[in-house]
N, C-alpha and C positions, 0 to 999 in steps of 0.2 A: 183432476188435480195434477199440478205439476212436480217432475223429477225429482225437483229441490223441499218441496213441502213434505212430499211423500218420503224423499229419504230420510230428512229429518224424525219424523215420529216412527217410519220402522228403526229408526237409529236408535231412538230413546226406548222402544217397545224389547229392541235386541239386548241393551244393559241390562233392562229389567230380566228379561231371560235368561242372564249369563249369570246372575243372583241367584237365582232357583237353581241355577242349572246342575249348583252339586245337590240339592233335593230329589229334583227329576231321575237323575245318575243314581242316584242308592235308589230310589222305592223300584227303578227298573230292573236294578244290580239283584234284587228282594225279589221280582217278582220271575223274573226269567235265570234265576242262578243255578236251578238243577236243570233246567233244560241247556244253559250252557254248559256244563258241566258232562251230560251229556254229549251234548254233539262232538265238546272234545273228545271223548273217547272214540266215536263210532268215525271221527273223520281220516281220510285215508292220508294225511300228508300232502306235500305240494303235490298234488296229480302224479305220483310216481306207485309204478306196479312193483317197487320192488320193497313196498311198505315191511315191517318185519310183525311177526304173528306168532303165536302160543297154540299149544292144542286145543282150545277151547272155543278162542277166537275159530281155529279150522273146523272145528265139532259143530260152531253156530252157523258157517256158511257153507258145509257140508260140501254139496260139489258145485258150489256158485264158480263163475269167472269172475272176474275183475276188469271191467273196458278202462280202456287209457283216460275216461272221465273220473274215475273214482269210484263207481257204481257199482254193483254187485248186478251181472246179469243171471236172472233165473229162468227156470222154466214157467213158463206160466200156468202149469199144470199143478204147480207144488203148491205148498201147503205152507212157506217160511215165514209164518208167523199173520198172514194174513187169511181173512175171514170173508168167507162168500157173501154177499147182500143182493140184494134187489136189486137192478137196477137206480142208479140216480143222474141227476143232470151236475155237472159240476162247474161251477163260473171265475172263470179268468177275468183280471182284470187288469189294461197295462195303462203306466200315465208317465209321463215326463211332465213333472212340476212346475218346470220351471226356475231355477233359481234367483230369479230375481228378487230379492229380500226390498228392495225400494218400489216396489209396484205392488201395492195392499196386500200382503205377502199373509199377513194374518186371515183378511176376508176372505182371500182365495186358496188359503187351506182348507177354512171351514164350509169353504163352496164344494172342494174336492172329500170332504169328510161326508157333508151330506151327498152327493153320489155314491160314496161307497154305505154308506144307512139305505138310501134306498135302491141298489139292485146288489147288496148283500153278497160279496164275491168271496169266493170260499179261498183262493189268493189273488193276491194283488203282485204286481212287478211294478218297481217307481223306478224311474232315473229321476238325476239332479237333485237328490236330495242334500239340503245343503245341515250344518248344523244346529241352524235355528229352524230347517223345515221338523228336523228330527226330534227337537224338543216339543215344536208345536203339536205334533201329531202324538208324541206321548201323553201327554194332558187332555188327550180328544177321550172321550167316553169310549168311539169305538175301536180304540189300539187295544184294549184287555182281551180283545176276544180273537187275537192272534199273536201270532210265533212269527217275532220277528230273525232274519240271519245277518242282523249286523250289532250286536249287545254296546249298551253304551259307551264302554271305556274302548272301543272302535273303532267311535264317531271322530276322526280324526282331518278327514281330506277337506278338502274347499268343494268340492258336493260328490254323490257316488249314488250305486244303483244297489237297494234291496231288493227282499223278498216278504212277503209276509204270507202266512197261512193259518186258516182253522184247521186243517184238518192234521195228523198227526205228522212229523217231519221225523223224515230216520236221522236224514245228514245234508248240513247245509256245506256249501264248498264252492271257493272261488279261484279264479284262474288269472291270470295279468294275462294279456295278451305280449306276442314278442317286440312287437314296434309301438307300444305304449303304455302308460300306466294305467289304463283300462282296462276294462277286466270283465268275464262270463260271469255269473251268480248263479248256483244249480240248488235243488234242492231236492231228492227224496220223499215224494211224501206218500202214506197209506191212505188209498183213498176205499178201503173195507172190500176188499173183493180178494181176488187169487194175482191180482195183477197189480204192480206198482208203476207210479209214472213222475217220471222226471219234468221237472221244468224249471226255465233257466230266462233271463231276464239279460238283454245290455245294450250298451250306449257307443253306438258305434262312431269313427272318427267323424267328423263334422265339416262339412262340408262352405269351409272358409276359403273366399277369395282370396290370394289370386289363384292359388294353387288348387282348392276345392278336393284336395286330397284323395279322389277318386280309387288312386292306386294302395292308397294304406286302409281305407275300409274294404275295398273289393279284400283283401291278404286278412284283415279280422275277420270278414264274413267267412272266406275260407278256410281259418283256425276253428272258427264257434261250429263248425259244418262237420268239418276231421272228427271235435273232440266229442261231436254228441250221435254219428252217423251209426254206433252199433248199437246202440240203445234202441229198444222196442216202442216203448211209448215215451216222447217227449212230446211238451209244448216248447217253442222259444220263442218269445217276444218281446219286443222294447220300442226303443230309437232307433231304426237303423238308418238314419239319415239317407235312405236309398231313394236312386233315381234313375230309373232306366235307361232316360235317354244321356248320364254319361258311364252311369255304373253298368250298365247292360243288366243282363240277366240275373237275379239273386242266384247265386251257385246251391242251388237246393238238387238231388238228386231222387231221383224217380218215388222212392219210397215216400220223401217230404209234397204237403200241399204249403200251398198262399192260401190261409182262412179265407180272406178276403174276396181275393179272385176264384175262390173254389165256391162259394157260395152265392156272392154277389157280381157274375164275372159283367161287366159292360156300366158298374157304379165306379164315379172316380175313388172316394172312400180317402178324401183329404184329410188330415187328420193336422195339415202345417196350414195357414192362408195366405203368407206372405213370404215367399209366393204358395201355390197351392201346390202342396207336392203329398205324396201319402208316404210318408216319412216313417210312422209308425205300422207295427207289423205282427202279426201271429203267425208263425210258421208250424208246421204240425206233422211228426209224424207217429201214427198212432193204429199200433197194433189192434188191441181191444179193446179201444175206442173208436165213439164217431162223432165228428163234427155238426151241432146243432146248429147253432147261430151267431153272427158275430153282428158287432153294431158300433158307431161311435157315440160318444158320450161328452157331454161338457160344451156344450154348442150355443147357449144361452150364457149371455153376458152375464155380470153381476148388473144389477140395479143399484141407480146412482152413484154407482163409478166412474171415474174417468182418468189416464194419466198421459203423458204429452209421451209422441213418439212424433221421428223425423219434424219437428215444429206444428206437430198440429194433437189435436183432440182427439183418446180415441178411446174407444170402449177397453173393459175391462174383463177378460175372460177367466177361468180361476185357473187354465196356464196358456201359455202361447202353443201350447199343443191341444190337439181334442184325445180323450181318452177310446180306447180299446174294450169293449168285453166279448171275451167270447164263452163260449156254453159250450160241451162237449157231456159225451154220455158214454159210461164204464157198461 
């Protein structure tokens, strides 16, 4: 199908959306309001250590620190509210959607809804989500059975990067970066052991002609590195529009792996085609945890799709990126 055809009915598909859209807003406002409610309290302020505190607040974090992230480091010895379990496998899942709202933007949600139904990831990290991606996926069956960190009356930008999780969330918290309105997404979550783990989700600058801005994402990548480097166990992954041969080396410090090259070292692991670059990324650094398996996802077109790119005919993916899972064990 062409640009023009396609724009049109995601156009009319988008009015129809912007009707519901204060529906969708309250049953969300309904259904996540004490967990927002929540995270305001437990969140630390713009990233600043000099947050102010009561005795109570210091009685519940006893002798925690505070890292320049917002995060309360413990020992992992203690007992701060979390409970020993079995061993489990836990799956990460990252995707840039795409924003393109004129390119089957409905089918290629619900292509990206059925991968996450079937390999069931216990959080997801999205970039580009755009407002109408945000509505579509609340009406999806499987948004109920996660904790989103961006609540509807949020949904504000022309597209942006969440988070979502099953599993319990202390504190969701975001960061701008200093050279643009982009921003790290972190979240806290209890995944039932003695050990908590962070992970954080972003969309790094992008990599446009003429300039390809090589110099402002290498300086985000070494912001996102700074703010998450005393943390024990993090995931981070997103976009990072990275490319060796002009960005060099991802600035990862000895502690951090590349999932990717840590497990699959001599697979290219393209996750862009055009051109073919592995743009997308899991980085890891993970005290008491270990790295299982990672994969790309989203590699089969849609069936009988089609939309015109550079004047020609071309298949229909459900984004111009392939997704990320990775698997890691507590």
């Amino acid at each position: 199908m062409g640009n023009s055809k396609s724009r049109s009915s995601q156009t009319s598909t988008a009015i129809s959306a912007l009707k519901v859209g204060a529906v969708i807003a309250g049953a969300a406002l309904l259904a996540f309001g004490a967990v927002i409610a929540g995270t305001a309290l437990l969140a630390f302020g713009a990233w600043s250590l000099s947050s102010s505190s009561d005795s109570s607040e210091n009685k519940s974090r006893k002798d925690g620190v505070l890292d320049r992230s917002g995060f309360e480091l413990q020992d992992h010895k203690g007992d701060d509210g979390y409970h020993a379990t079995a061993s489990r496998l836990i799956k990460v899942m990252s995707y840039n959607v795409w924003f393109r709202e004129d390119v089957e933007v409905i089918r290629r949600m619900e292509a990206i809804g059925q991968l996450i139904q079937k390999h069931s990831p216990d959080i997801i990290f999205f970039q580009e989500i755009t407002p109408y991606i945000y509505a579509i996926f609340c009406n999806s069956q499987w948004w109920q059975l996660y904790e989103c960190s961006v609540p509807p009356e949020n949904v504000t930008k022309k597209y942006f990067c969440m988070l979502l999780s099953k599993l319990p969330v202390t504190t969701f918290s975001n960061k701008s970066y200093e050279n643009s309105i982009k921003e790290i997404c972190l979240a806290k979550v209890d995944v039932g052991t003695n050990n908590h783990l962070v992970v954080a989700t972003t969309h790094l600058k992008s990599p446009n002609p003429p300039k390809m801005n090589s110099s402002k994402r290498i300086a985000q990548a070494e912001e996102a590195m700074s703010l998450l480097k005393n943390l024990p166990n993090v995931v981070f992954g997103g976009d990072m529009n990275w490319d060796e041969s002009s960005d060099g080396p991802f600035p990862l410090d000895e502690d951090w792996v590349d999932a990717w090259t840590e497990l699959r070292p001599g697979k290219d692991g393209w996750t862009y085609l055009r051109p073919q670059k592995r743009l997308d990324r899991f980085l890891c650094k993970l005290r008491d945890f270990k790295i299982i398996d990672i994969e790309t996802i989203g590699k089969k077109a849609i069936a009988g799709l089609s939309y015109h790119h550079n004047s020609m005919a071309d298949r229909v993916y459900p984004s111009d990126h392939f997704g990320l899972l990775l698997t890691i064990s507590n």
